[in-house]
N, C-alpha and C positions, 0 to 999 in steps of 0.2 A: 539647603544645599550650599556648599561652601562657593567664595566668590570665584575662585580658579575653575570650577565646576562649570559654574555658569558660565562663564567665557568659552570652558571647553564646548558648551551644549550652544552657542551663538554661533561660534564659529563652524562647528560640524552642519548647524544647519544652514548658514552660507554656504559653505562649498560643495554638501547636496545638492542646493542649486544652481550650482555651477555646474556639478556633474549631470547632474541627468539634463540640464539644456544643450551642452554640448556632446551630448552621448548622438553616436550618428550610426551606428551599427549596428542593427539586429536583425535577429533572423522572422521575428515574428512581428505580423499584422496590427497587433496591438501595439502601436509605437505612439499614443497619447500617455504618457507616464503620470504626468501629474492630476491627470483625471483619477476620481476618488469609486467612480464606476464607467464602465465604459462596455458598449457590445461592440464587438465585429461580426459582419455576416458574411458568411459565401465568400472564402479568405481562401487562397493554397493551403491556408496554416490548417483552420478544421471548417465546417459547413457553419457553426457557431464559437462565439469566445466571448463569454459572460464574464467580467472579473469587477471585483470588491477590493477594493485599498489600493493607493495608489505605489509604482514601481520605484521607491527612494531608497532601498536598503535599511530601513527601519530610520529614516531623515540622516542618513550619512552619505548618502550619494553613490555613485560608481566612479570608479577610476576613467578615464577617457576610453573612448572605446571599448570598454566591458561591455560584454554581453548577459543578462542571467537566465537567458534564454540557450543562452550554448553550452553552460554547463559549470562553467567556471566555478569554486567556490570561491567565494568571498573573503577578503583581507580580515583578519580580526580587530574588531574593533572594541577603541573603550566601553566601560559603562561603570557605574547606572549612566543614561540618558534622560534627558526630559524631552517625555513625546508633546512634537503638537498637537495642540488644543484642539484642531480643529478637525484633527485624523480622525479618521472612523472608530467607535469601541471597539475595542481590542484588539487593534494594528498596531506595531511600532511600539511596542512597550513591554517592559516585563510582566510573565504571565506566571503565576505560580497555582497548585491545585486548590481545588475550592477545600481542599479537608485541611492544609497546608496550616500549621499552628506553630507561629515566631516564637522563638525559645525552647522547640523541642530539640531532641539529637535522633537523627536517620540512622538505622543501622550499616547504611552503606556514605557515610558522608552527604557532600553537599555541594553546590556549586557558588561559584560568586555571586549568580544571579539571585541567590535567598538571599542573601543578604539585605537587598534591596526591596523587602516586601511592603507594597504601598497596600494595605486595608481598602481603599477606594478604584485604585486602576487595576492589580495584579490578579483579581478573580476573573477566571474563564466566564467569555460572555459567547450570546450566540447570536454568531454570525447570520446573515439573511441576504443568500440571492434571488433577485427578482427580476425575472423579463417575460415578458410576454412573449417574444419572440419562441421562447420554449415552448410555448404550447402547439406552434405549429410543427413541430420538429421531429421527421422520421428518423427515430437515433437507431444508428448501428455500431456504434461504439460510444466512451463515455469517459472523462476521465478529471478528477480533482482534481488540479497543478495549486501548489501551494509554496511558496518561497520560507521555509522556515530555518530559523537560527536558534543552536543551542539547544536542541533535542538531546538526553543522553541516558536513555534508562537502561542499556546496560553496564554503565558504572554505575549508578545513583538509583538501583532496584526500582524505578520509578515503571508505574505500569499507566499507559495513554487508553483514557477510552474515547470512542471516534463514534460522533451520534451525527442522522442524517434525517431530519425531520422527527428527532427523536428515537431513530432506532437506530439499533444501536451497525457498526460499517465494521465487520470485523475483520475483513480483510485490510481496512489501514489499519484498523489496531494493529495488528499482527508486522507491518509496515514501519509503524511509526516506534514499536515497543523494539524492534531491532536497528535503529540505529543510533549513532552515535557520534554524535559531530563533539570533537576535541575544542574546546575554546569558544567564544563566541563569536562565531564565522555562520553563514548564511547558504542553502542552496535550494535550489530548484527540485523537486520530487513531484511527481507524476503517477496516482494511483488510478488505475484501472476502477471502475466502476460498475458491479454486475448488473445484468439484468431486473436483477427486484426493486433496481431505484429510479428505475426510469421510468416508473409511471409517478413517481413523485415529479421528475423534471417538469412532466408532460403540463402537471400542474401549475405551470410558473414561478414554483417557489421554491427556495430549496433551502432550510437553515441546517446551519456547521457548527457543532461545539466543541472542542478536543478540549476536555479534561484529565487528570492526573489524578485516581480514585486511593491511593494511598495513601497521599500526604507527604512523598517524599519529596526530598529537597531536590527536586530538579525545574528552577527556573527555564523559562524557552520565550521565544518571541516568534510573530509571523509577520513578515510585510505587506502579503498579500496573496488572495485567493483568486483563484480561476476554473470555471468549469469549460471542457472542452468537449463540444459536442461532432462526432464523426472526426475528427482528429485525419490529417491525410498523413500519416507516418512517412514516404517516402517526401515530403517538401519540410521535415522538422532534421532541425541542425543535429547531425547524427555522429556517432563515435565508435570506436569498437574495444572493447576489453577480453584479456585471455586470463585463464588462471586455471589451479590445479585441485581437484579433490584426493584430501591425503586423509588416511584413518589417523584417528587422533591421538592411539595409544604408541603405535608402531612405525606412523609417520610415512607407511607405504600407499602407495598412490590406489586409488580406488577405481578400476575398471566398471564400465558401463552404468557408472552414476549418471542419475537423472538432473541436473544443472538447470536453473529456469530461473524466468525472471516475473517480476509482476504480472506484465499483459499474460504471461502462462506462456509465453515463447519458450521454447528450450528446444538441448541440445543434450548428448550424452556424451559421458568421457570417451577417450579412448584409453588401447592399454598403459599410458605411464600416466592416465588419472586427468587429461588436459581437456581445455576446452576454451573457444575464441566464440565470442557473439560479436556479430559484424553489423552494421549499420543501426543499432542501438539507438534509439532519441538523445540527446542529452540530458544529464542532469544528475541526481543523486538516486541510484541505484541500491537496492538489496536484492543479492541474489541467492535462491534458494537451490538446497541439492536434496537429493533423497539416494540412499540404496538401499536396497535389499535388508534387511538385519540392522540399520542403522538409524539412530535418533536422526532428526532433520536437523541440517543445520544453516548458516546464514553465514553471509561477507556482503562488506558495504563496497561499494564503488564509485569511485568520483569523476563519472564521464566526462569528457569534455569532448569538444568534436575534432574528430581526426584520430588517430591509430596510437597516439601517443601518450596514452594510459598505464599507468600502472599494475600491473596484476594484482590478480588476487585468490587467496589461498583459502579454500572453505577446509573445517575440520570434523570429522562425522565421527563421533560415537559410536561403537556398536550398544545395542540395547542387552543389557546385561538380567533383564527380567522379561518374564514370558505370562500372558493370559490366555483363557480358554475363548474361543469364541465358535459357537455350534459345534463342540466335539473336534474341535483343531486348535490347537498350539499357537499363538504368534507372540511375535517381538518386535518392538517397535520396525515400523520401515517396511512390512509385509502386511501384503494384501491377501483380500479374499472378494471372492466372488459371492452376490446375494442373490439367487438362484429364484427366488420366489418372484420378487420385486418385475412384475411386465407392466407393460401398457397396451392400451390402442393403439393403433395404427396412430401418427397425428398427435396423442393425446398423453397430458402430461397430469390426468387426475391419479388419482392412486386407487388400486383395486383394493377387496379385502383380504386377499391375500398375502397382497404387499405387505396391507395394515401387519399381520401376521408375524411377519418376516421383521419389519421393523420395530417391533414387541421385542423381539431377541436383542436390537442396538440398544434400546431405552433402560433394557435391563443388563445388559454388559456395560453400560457407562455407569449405571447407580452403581454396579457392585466394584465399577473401579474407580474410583471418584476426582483423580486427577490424569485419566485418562484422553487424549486428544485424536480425534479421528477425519477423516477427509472422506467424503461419497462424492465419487464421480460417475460420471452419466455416459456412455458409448451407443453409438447405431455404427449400422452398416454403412454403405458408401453409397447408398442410391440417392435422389435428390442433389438438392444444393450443399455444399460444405455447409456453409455458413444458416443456415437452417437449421441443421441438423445440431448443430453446436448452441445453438440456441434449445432447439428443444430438449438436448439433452440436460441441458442446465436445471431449467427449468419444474425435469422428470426429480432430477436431484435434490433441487431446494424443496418439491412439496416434500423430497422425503424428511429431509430435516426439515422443516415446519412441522410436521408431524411430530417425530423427535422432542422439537422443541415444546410442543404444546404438552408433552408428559411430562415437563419438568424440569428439562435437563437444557442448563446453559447453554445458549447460543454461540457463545465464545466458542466451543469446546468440538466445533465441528467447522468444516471448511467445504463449501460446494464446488466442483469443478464441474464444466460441459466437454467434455471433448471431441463430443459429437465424433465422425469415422477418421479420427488422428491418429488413434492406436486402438487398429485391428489385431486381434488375435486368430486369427484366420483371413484367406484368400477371401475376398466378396465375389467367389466364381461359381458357388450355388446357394439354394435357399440353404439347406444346413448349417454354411459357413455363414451365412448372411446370420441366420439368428444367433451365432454362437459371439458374433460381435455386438449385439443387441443387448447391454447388458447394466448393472450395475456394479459397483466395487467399492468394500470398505478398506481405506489403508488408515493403519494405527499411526498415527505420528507421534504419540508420546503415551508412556504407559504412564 
């Protein structure tokens, strides 16, 4: 490293120190920054807050008063850096993919950050939270908070894989593979956490590895992880953002698109294609639409708290090719009802019937092979919401476990619960009660 270098990397890490000591604002519980771990319990923030690597922006510090808890993103800052020695493996440093080979050429380019591939620091390591405290913990929500810088695989065809005690978290995949932070600047991102991981929590242990399985040239860094257990959303520094669904070819607004965001919150357009989510968490957002006849598509958003966001503009495809599935037609963005698929009362095993039924998806995805699908899970409205939304999840995942266990990519399917969120029928007799009782495959990508 040259000697201007090094003076750069003394000085940056003084004034870190400066900055996070006199940092005096945040909205969150966790205000020991220089702690390399640290739990909170029984906080406004969540009932738990487990986090790994310490709050320094990768050893450059915060501006006075920054928050990176509110949403802010971060200044761009030089690099290469040299990480301290003494930071935890793989905090605060360039990270490049384990397949990642100095002197090839990406067919989509590259970023500053290959440049600087160290052989000894830049391979993805895995991460490891540890608390005990987890094992007592009646979780009703769940959530990874990760501060990461320099994410960008949709310029740099880079594809994220997201493993969580080794298996593999396809929902951040899915997360982390759409966005795209410009320069190397830093932000806060908040992924939901389903159900099937929370008996790993229960276990006190939880290791993190985000890889990059192709090899492209996309360097990225993280400063630090957090897992947030019961999360109390109404006491986290909140924002709101509006934007519009427009078709992509003709540029006309999309009436009664489905708009959502991570946790599965959503909202639907109105007639000139609009839509406003209000009291949002901060942080770095990707937000998902769907309609009818239309590939799915994505926009990132850079919340910060308070109403004074940016918009954003999602673009949806129509699907331009159509598959057969049981004797019906579809294209991407249309659903279908799985007729067979019941349960028990309570009970989230799978019948043989079901088995039956789900024969027909295992063999609709081999014959389409880069096909992508979503099963979601519905009840009726009796019970508790939040019950039901759990058991519905649950109805769902065995079926893609199922799914999965003949063969077919885990990637390549997406679980939702919705439990009685959308009824297609009145819950004002049994009839209409079982006709919400259901399952649903929607195609996301032919």
């Amino acid at each position: 490293m040259s000697e201007p270098m090094k003076s750069f990397t003394l000085i940056s890490f003084l004034l870190s120190c400066l900055a996070v000591s006199s940092q005096v604002k945040t909205i969150t519980w966790d205000k020991n920054w220089t702690s390399r771990e640290e739990v909170v319990i029984n906080s406004p923030e969540a009932d738990f807050i487990i986090r790994i690597g310490d709050v320094d922006n990768l050893g450059f510090g915060w501006p006075e008063d920054f928050d990176p808890f509110c949403g802010r993103m971060t200044q761009a800052h030089a690099f290469p850096w040299e990480a301290d020695p003494g930071e935890m493996n793989g905090f605060d440093r360039i990270l490049l993919s384990s397949k990642f080979k100095p002197g090839t050429i990406s067919k989509c380019g590259g970023d500053g950050y290959t440049d600087n591939y160290n052989p000894l620091t830049s391979k993805p390591v895995e991460w490891k939270i540890q608390a005990e405290v987890m094992k007592k913990a009646a979780i009703r929500n769940a959530f990874i908070q990760l501060f990461i810088d320099d994410f960008q695989s949709p310029s740099f065809c880079s594809k994220f894989q997201f493993l969580l005690n080794g298996k593999r978290f396809v929902e951040g995949e899915k997360f982390l593979n759409a966005v795209d932070q410009s320069g190397p600047v830093g932000k806060l991102i908040s992924i939901p956490l389903p159900e099937e991981f929370w008996p790993m929590i229960n276990e006190g242990s939880l290791t993190i590895k985000i890889d990059e399985i192709t090899g492209a040239h996309d360097g990225f860094a993280v400063d630090f992880i957090r897992l947030v257990l019961n999360r109390k959303r109404e006491n986290a520094c909140k924002g709101s953002i509006a934007g519009t669904v427009l078709d992509k070819v003709t540029q006309e607004p999309i009436r009664n698109a489905r708009v959502y965001l991570a946790d599965k919150t959503e909202i639907v357009t109105d007639s000139e294609g609009k839509f406003q989510f209000r009291d949002v968490p901060a942080g770095f957002e990707i937000i998902g639409a769907q309609a009818e006849g239309y590939l799915e598509g994505y926009a990132q958003a850079d919340i910060n708290e308070g109403d004074d966001n940016p918009p954003v503009t999602l673009y949806l495809e129509k699907g331009k090719n159509s598959i057969q599935f049981g004797g019906k037609t579809l294209r991407a963005g249309e659903s279908v009802q799985l007729n067979l698929i019941l349960f028990d009362q309570g009970k989230s095993e799978l019948k043989p019937e079901a088995k039956a039924e789900l024969e027909k998806i295992v063999a609709f995805l081999k014959a389409n092979p880069t096909a992508e699908i979503e099963l979601s899970g519905h009840t009726s409205a009796e019970g508790d919401a939040q019950m039901n939304r759990s058991l519905s999840y649950q109805r769902v995942n065995a079926c893609k476990k199922y799914v999965v266990s003949k063969g077919i990519d885990e990637g390549r399917i997406i679980s939702v619960g919705f439990g009685p969120d959308k009824p297609v029928a009145p819950n004002d007799t049994e009839p209409n009660r079982a006709k919400n009782r259901r399952v649903e495959m929607r195609v996301l990508k032919i």
